[in-house]
KEBATI-245659 format. One record per residue (C-alpha): residue in one letter; x, y, z. Coordinates in Angstrom, 2 decimals, always signed. Example, Ala and Ser with C-alpha at 12.3 -4.5 7.8 and 13.67 -1.06 7.14 Angstrom:
// KEBATI-245659
A,+12.30,-4.50,+7.80 $
S,+13.67,-1.06,+7.14 $
This chain:
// KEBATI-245659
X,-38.62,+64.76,+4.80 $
X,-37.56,+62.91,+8.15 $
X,-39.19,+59.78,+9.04 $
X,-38.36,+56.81,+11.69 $
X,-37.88,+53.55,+10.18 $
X,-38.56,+51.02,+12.05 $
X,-37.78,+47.19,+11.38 $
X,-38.11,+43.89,+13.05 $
X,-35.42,+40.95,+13.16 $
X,-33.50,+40.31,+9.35 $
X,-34.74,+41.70,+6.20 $
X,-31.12,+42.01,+4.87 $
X,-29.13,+40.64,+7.76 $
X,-30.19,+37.40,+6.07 $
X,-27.85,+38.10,+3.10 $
X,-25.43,+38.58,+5.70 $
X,-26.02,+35.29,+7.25 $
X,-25.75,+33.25,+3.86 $
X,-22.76,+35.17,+2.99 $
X,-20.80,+34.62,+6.72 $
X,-21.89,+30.92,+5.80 $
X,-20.04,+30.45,+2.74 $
X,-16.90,+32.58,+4.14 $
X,-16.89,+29.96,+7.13 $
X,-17.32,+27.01,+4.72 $
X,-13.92,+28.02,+2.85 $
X,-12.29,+29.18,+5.89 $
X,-13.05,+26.36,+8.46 $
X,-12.92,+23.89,+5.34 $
X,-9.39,+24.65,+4.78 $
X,-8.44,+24.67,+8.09 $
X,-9.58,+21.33,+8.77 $
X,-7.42,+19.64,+6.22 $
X,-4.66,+20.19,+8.96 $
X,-4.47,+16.75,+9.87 $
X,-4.01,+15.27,+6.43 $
X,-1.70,+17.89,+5.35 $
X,+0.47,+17.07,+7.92 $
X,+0.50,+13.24,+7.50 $
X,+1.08,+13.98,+3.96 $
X,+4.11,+16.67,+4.86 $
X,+5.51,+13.76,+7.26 $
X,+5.71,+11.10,+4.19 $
X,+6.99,+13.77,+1.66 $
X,+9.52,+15.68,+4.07 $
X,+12.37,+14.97,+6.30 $
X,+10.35,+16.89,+9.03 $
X,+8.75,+15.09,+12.22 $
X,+4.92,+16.16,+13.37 $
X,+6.92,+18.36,+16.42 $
X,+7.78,+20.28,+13.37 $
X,+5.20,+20.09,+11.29 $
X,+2.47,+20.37,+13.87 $
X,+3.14,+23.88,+13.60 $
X,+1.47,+24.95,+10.55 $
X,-1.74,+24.10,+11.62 $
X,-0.85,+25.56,+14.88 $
X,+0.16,+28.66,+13.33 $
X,-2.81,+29.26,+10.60 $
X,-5.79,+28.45,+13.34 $
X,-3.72,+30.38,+16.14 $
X,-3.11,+33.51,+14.16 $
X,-6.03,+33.69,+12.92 $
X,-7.52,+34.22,+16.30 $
X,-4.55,+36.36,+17.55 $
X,-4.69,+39.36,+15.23 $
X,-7.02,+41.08,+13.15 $
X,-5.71,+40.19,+9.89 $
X,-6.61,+36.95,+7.33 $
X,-9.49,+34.93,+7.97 $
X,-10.23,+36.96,+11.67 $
X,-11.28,+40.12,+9.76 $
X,-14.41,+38.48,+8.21 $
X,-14.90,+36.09,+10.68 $
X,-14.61,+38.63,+13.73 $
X,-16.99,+41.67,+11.70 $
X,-19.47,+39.35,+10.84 $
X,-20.19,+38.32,+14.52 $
X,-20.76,+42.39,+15.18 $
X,-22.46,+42.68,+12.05 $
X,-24.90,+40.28,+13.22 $
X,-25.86,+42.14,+16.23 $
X,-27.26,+44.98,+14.21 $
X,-29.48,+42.74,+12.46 $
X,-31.09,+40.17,+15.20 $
X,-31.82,+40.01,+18.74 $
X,-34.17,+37.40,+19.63 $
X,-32.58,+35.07,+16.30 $
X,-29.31,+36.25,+16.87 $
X,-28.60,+32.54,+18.43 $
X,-30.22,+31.01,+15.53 $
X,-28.33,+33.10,+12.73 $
X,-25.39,+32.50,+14.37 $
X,-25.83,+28.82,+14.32 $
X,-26.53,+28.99,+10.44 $
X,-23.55,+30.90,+9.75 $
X,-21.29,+28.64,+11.89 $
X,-22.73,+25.65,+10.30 $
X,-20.94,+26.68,+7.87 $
X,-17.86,+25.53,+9.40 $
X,-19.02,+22.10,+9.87 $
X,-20.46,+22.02,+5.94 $
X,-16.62,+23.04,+4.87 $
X,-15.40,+20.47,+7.55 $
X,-17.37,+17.91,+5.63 $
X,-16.46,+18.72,+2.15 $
X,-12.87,+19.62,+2.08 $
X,-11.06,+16.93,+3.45 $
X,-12.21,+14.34,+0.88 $
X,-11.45,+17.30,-1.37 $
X,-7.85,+18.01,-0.58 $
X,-7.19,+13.67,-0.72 $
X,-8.28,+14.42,-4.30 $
X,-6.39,+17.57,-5.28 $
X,-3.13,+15.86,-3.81 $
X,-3.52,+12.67,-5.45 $
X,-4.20,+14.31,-8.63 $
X,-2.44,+17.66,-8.15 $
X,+0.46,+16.86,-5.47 $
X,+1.03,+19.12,-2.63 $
X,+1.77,+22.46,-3.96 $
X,-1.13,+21.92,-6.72 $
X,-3.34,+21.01,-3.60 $
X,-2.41,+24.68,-1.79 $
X,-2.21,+26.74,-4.92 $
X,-5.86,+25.57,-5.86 $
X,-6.56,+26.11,-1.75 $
X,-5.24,+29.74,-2.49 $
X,-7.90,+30.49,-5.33 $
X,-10.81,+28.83,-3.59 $
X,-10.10,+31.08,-0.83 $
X,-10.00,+34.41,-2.76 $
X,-13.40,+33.78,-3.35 $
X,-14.32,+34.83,-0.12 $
X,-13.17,+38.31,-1.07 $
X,-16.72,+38.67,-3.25 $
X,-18.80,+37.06,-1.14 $
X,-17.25,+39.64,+1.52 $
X,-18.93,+42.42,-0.29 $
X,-22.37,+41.28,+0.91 $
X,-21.01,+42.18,+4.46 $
X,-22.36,+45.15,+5.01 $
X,-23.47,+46.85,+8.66 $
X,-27.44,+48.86,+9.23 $
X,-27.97,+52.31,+8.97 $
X,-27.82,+52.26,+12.75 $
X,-24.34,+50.94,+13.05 $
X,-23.20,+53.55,+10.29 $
X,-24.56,+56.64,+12.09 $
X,-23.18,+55.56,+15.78 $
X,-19.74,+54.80,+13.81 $
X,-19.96,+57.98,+11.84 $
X,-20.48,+59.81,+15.92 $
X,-17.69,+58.28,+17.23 $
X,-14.63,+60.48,+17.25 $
X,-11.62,+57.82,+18.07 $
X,-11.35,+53.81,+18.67 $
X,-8.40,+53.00,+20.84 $
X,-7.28,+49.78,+21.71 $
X,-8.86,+50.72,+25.10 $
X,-12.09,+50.78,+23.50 $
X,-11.86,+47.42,+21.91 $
X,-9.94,+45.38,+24.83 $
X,-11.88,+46.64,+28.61 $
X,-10.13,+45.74,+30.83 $
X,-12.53,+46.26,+33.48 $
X,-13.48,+42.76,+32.09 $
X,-10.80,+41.04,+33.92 $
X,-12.28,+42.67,+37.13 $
X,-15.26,+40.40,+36.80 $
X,-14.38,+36.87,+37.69 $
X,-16.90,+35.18,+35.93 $
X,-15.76,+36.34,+32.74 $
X,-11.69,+35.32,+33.94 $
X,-12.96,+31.91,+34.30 $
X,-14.64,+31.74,+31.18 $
X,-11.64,+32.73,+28.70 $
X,-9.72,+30.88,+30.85 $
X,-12.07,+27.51,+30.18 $
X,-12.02,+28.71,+26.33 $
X,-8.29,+28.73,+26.51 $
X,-8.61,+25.21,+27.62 $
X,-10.81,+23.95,+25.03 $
X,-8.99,+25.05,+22.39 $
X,-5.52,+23.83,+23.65 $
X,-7.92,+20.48,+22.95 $
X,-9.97,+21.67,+20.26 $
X,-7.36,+21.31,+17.81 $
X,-6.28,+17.79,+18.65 $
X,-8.68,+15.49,+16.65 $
X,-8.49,+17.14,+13.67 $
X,-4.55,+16.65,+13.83 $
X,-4.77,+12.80,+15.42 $
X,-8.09,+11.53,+13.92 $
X,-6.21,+10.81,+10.39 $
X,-2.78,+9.75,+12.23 $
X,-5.08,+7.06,+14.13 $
X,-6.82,+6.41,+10.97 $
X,-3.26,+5.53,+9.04 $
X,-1.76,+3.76,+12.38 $
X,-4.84,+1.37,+12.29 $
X,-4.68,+0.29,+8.92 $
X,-7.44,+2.56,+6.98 $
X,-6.99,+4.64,+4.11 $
X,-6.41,+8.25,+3.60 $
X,-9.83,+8.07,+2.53 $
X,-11.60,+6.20,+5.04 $
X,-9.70,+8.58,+7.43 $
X,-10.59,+11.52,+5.72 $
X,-13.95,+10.56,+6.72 $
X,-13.37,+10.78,+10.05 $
X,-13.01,+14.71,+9.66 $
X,-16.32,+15.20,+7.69 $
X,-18.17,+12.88,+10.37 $
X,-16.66,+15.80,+12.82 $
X,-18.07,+18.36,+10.27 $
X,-21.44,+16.59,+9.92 $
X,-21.84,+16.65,+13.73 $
X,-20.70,+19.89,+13.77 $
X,-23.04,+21.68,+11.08 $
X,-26.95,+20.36,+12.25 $
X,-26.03,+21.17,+15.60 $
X,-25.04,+24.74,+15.52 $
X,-28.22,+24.95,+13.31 $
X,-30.07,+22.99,+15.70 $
X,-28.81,+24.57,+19.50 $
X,-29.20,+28.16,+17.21 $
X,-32.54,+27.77,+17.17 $
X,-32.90,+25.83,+20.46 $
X,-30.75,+28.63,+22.22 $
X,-33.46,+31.59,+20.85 $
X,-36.24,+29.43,+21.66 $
X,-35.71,+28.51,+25.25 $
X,-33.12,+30.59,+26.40 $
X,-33.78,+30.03,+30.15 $
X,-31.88,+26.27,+29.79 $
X,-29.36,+28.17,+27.42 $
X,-26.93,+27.38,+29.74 $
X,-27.13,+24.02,+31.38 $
X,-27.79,+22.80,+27.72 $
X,-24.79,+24.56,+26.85 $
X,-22.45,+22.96,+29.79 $
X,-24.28,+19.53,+28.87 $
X,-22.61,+20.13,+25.00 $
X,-19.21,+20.39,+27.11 $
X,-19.78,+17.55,+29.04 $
X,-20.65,+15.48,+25.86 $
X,-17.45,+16.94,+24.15 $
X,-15.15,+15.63,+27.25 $
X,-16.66,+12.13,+26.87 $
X,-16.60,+11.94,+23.20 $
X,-12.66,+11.70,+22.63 $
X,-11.92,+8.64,+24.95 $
X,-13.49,+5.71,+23.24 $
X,-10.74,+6.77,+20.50 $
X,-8.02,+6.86,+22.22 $
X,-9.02,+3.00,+23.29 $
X,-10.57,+1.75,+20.45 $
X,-9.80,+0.19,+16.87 $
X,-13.47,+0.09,+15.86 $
X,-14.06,+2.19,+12.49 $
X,-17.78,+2.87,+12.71 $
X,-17.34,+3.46,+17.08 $
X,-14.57,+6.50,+15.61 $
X,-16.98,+7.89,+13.52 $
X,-19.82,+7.67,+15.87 $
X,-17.47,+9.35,+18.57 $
X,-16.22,+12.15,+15.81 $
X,-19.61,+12.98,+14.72 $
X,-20.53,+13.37,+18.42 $
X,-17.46,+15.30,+19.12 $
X,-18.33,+17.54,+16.51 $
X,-21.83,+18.30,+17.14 $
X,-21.07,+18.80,+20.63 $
X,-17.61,+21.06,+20.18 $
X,-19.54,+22.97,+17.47 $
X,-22.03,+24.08,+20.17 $
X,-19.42,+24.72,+22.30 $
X,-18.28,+27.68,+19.69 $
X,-21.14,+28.85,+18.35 $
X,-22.79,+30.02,+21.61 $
X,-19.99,+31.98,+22.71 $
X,-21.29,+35.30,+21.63 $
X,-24.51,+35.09,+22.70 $
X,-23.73,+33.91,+26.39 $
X,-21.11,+36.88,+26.13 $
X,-24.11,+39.13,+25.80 $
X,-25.81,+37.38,+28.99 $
X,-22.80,+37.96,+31.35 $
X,-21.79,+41.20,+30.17 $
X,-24.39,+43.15,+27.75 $
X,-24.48,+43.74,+24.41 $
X,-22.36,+47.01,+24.68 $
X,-19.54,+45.17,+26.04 $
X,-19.75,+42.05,+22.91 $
X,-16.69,+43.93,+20.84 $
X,-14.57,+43.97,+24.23 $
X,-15.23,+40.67,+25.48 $
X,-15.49,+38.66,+22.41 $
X,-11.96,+40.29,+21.46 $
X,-10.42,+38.86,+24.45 $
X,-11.93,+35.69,+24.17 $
X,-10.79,+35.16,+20.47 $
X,-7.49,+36.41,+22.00 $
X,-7.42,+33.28,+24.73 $
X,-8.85,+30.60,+21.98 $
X,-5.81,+32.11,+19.53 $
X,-3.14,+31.19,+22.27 $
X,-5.13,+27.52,+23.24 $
X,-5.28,+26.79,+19.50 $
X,-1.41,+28.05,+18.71 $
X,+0.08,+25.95,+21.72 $
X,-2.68,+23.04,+21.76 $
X,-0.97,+20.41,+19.32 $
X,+2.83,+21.51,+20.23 $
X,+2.11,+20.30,+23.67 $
X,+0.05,+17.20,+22.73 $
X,+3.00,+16.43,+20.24 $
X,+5.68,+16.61,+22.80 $
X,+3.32,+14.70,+25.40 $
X,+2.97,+11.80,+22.98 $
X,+6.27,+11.73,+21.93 $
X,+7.00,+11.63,+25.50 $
X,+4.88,+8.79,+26.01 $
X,+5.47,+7.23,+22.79 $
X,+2.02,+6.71,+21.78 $
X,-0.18,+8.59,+19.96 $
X,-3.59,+7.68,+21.59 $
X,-2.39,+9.65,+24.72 $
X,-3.62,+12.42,+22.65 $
X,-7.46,+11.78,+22.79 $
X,-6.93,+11.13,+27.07 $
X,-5.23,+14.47,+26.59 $
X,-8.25,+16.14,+25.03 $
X,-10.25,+14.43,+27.59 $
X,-8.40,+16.10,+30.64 $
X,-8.43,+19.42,+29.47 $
X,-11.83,+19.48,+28.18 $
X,-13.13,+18.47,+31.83 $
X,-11.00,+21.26,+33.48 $
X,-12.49,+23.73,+30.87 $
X,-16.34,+21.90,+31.55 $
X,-15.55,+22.67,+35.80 $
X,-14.69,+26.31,+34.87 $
X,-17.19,+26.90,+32.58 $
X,-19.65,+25.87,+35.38 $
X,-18.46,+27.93,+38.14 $
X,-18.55,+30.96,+35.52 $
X,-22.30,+30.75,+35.27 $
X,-23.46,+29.72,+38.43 $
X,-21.16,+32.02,+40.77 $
X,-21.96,+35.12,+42.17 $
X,-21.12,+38.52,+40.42 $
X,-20.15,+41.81,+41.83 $
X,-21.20,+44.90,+39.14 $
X,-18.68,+45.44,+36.71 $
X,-17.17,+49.13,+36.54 $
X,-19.14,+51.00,+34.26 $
X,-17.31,+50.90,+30.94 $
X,-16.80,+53.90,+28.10 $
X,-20.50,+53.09,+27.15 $
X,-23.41,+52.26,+28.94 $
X,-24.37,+47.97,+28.85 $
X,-27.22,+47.19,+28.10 $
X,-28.11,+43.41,+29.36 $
X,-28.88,+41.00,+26.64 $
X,-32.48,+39.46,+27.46 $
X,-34.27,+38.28,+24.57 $
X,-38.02,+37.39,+25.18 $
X,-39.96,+35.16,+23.22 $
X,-43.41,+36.75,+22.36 $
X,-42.35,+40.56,+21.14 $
X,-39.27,+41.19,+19.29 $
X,-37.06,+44.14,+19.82 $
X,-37.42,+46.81,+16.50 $
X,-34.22,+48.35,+15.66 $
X,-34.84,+51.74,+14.86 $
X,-32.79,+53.92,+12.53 $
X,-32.32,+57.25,+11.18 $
X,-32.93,+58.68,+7.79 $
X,-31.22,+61.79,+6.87 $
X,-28.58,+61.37,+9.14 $
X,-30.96,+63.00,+12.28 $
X,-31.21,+60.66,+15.15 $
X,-34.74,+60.52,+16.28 $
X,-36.07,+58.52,+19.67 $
X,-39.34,+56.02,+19.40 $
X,-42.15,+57.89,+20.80 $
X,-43.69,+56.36,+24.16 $
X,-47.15,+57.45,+25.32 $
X,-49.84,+56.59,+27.94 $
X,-48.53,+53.96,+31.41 $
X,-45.28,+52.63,+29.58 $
X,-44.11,+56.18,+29.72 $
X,-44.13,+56.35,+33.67 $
């Protein structure tokens, strides 16, 4: 017997949301234990922070660079996602990415722990096995019905199919990887420096562990918090968006000048409520420039440009302090390339576009309204079958 299923925004994709959460607690937790493991790696080893820098450099970068590691559940859960919600997709995204700032705030204290008690290669081995766990929780990842079938009717998927480059044709979407490669050459930089300016004012690993969980507070109510603001009133999605940027460029120079413990924290949990933003949105305004058709494409290259800002962002602010011979020129560096990524974010949105050549599938603009939600509908028994449309709406 054939019938058409139709559903409105979640049922399951809510599983899906709690389980991206807790993958993006253990994944974004670890990875923001860079900064201690490298002050630790500079007291234990021979090896200078130009050196060492890499590693965090290299785990963050890659992971944004290829399809392999952390990128594979990170990457399918943001198309998962889009199967589930329209309207909420802001707000589950924000729940899922909050995730990041809930592992930002737990596992730095955590990792001072495991290598006081553990040492170094105690701390990563016991890193290792948290991080298999996200193997299980993986198996909650699952797409609709909908996203099966069109899979299942899809013959090949070439590399041409995931990367359009008919994207770089539209300059509004050039100057917005571009700004994203800027932010993440910065991105990177306080949770490398924070603890190094912790230890060169006098606190303890600790106290300057905190200042990474203040970043993961910040970080983890607002992508909650913009999530829902975002599906709510998504006609100021966008200056509230550039006003999250602007708060991120001013956020990182009080640090750079000041010795004040509580005015560091205050700046970090600002920085990371107002970075976090700056992240979580990216898929949805994707869908706003370009459609939801084109999300795969132009979230791939984006990922691609944040993977390159993140791999080069602290070699460069390593060599520049170095240069300099101070590490606080670090935090003016963040500043600077956050408010060239803020001026190109800005005229991304607000210039003209011409139309895009038509890609290997039709777009279909991403418009959520707030009083009707859009049904996804389905197919049962593997027969695709259209919504039926009577009376004026069919004209």
């Amino acid at each position: 017997m054939l019938a058409q299923i139709s559903r409105s925004e979640g049922g399951y994709g809510w599983i899906v949301v709690v389980a991206v959460f807790f993958i993006y607690v253990i994944h974004v937790g670890i990875q923001g234990t860079t900064g201690i493991i490298h002050t630790e790696l500079v007291k234990s080893t021979s090896a200078d922070l130009a050196v060492i820098g890499w590693i965090g450099s290299l785990m963050v970068g890659l992971c944004m660079l290829s399809g392999i590691g952390m990128n594979l559940a990170e990457f399918s859960s943001t198309i998962l996602l889009k199967g589930y919600f329209v309207q909420k997709f802001p707000l589950a995204m924000g729940i899922c990415l909050s995730g990041a700032g809930v592992g930002m705030i737990g596992f730095p204290p955590f990792f001072v722990y495991l290598h006081a008690t553990f040492g170094v290669k105690g701390a990563f081995l016991l890193c290792s096995a948290i991080c298999l766990n996200t193997i299980v929780v993986s198996l909650l990842l699952r797409p609709t019905k909908f996203q099966l079938q069109k899979k299942a009717s899809e013959k090949k998927c070439s590399t041409a199919e995931l990367f359009d480059f008919n994207l770089f044709k539209s300059h509004k979407f050039v100057l917005f990887v571009t700004a994203h490669l800027l932010f993440n050459i910065g991105y990177a930089v306080p949770f490398t420096y924070l603890p190094i300016k912790g230890e060169e004012e006098g606190f303890s690993e600790q106290s300057s562990a905190l200042f990474i969980t203040s970043l993961g507070v910040g970080s983890s109510v607002a992508r909650i918090t913009f999530g829902w603001f975002s599906a709510r009133f998504p006609c100021v999605r966008t200056r509230a968006y550039l006003g999250a940027v602007f708060l991120a460029t001013l956020s990182t120079l009080p640090v750079a000048i000041s010795s004040s413990f509580p005015l560091i924290l205050v700046c970090s949990v600002v920085l990371g409520a107002s970075s976090g933003i700056t992240i979580t949105e990216i898929p949805t305004l994707l869908m706003g420039m370009l459609g939801v058709d084109r999300l795969p494409s132009s979230l791939s290259i984006t990922a691609l440009q944040q993977g390159i800002g993140a791999l080069i962002g602290i070699p460069i602010t390593e060599m520049i302090c170095r240069t300099a011979g101070n590490n606080n020129i670090a935090f003016f560096f963040t500043t600077g390339v956050y408010a060239m990524a803020l001026f190109l974010m800005t005229l991304s949105f607000y210039l003209p576009e011409r139309d895009l050549p038509s890609s290997s599938v039709q777009t279909q603009k991403f418009e959520p309204k707030i009083d009707v939600p859009k049904p996804e509908v389905f197919v049962v028994d593997l027969v695709i079958l259209e919504p039926e449309v009577t009376g004026p709406a069919a004209a």
